[in-house]
Z-matrix of the N, CA and C atoms (Angstrom, degrees):
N
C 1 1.449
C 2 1.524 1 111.83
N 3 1.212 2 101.85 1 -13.27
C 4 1.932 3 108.95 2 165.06
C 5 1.506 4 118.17 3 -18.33
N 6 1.371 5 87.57 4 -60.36
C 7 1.596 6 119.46 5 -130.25
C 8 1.525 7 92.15 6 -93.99
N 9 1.239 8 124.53 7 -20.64
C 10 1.754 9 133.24 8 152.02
C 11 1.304 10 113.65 9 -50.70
N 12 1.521 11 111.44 10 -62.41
C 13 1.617 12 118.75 11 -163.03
C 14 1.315 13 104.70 12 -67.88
N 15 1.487 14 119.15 13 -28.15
C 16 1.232 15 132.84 14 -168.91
C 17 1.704 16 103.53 15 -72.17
N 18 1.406 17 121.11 16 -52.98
C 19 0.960 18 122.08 17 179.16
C 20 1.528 19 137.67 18 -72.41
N 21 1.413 20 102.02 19 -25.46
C 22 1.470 21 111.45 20 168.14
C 23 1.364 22 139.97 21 -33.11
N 24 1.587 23 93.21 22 -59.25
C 25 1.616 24 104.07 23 173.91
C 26 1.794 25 122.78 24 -58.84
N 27 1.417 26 122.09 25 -31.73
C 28 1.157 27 136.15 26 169.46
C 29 1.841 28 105.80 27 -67.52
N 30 1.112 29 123.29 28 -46.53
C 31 1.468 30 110.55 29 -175.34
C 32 1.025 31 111.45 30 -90.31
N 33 1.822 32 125.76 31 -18.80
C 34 1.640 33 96.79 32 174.95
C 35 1.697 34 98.68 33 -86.71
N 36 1.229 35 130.00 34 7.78
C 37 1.293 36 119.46 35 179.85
C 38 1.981 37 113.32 36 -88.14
N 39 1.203 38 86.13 37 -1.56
C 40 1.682 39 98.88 38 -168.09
C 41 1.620 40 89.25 39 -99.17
N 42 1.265 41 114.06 40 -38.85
C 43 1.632 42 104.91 41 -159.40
C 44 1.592 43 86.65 42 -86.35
N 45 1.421 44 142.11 43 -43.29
C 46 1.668 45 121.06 44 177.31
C 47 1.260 46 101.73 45 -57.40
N 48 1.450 47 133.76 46 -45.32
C 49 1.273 48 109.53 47 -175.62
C 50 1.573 49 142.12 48 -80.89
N 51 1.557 50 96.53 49 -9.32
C 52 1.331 51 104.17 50 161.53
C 53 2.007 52 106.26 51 -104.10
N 54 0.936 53 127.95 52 49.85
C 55 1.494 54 163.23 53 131.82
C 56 1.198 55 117.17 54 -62.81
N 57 1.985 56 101.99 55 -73.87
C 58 1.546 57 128.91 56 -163.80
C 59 1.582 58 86.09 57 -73.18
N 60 1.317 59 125.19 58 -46.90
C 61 1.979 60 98.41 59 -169.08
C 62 1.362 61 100.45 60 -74.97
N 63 1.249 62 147.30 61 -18.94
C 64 1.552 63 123.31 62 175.07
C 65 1.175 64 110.16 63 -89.78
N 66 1.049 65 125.17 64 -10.64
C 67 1.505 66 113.25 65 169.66
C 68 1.775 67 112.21 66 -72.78
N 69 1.418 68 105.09 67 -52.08
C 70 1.503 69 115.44 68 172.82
C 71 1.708 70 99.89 69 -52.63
N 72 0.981 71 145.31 70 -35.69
C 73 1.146 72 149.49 71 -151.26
C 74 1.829 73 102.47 72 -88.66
N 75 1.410 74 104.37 73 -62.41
C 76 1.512 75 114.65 74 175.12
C 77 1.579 76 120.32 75 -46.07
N 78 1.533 77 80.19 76 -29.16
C 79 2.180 78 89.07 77 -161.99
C 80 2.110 79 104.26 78 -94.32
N 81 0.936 80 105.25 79 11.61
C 82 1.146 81 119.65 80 -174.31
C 83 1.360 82 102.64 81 -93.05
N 84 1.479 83 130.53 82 97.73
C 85 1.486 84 123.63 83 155.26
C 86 1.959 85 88.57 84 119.37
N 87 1.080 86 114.95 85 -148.07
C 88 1.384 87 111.19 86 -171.21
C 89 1.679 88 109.04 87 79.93
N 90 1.682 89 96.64 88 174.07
C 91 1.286 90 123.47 89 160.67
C 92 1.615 91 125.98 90 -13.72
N 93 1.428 92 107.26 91 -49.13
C 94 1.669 93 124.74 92 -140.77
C 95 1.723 94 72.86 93 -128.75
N 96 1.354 95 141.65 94 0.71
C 97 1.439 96 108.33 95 -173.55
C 98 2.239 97 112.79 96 -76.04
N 99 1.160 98 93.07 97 -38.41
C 100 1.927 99 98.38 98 169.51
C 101 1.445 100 108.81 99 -54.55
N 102 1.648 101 126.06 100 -45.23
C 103 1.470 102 123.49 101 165.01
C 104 1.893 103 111.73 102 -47.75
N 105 1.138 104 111.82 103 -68.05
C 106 1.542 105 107.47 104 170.15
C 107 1.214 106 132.08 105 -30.37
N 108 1.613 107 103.11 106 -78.92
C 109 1.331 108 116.66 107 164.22
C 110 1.884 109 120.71 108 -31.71
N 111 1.234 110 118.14 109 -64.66
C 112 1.909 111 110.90 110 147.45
C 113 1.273 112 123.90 111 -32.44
N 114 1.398 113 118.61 112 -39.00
C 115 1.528 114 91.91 113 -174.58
C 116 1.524 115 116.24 114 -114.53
N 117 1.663 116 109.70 115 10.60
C 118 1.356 117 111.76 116 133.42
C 119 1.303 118 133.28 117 -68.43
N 120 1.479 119 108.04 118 -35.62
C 121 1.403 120 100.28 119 -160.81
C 122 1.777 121 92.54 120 -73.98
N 123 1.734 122 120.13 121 -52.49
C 124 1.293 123 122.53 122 158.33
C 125 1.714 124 119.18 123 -6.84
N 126 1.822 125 120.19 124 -70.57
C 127 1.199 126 99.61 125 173.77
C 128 1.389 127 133.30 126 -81.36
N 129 1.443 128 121.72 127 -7.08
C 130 1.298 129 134.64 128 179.97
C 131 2.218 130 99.29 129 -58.83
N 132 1.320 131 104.03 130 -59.45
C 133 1.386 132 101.17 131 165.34
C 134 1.438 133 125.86 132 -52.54
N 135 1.533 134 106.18 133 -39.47
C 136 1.865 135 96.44 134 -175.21
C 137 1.492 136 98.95 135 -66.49
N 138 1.138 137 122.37 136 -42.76
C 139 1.653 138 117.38 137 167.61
C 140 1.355 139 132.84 138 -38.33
N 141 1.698 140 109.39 139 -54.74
C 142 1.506 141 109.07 140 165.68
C 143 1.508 142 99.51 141 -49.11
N 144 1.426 143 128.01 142 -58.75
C 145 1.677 144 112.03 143 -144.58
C 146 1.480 145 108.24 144 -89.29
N 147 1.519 146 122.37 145 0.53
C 148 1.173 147 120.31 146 143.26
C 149 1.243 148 137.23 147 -46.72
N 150 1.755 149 115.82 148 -51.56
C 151 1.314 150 144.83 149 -158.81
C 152 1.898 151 97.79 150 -91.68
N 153 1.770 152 102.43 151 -25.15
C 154 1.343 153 93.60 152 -170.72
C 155 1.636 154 126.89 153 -52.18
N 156 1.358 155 147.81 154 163.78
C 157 1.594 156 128.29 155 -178.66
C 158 1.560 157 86.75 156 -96.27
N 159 1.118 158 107.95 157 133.73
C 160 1.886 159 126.02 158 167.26
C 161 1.720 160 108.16 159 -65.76
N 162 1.366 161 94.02 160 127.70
C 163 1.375 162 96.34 161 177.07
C 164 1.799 163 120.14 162 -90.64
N 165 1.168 164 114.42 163 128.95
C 166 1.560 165 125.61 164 179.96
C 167 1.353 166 112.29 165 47.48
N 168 1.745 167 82.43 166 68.34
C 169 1.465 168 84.27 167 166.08
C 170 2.040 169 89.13 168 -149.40
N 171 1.084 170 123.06 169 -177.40
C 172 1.715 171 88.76 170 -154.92
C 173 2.223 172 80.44 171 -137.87
């Protein structure tokens, strides 16, 4: 019965994680994917103009 206890932790960790890729997988694209895509691309810019160096100002 080792060789049960032993194995457990490895297969239910395989079955949540092959869970987590079809879920990531399903939710990819759809309805809401042009909403996303905006408000990544949205913070990807507030980032540049955060990071940007300010001009003449000292």
């Amino acid at each position: 019965m080792d060789y049960v206890s032993a194995l457990v932790p490895p297969v239910v960790m395989a079955v949540f994680f092959s869970g987590l890729i079809v879920t990531i997988v399903k939710t990819q694209g759809g309805a809401n994917k042009a909403k996303e895509d905006a408000a990544a691309d949205a913070a990807i810019r507030a980032e540049a103009l955060q990071q940007s160096p300010k001009v003449g100002g000292a």
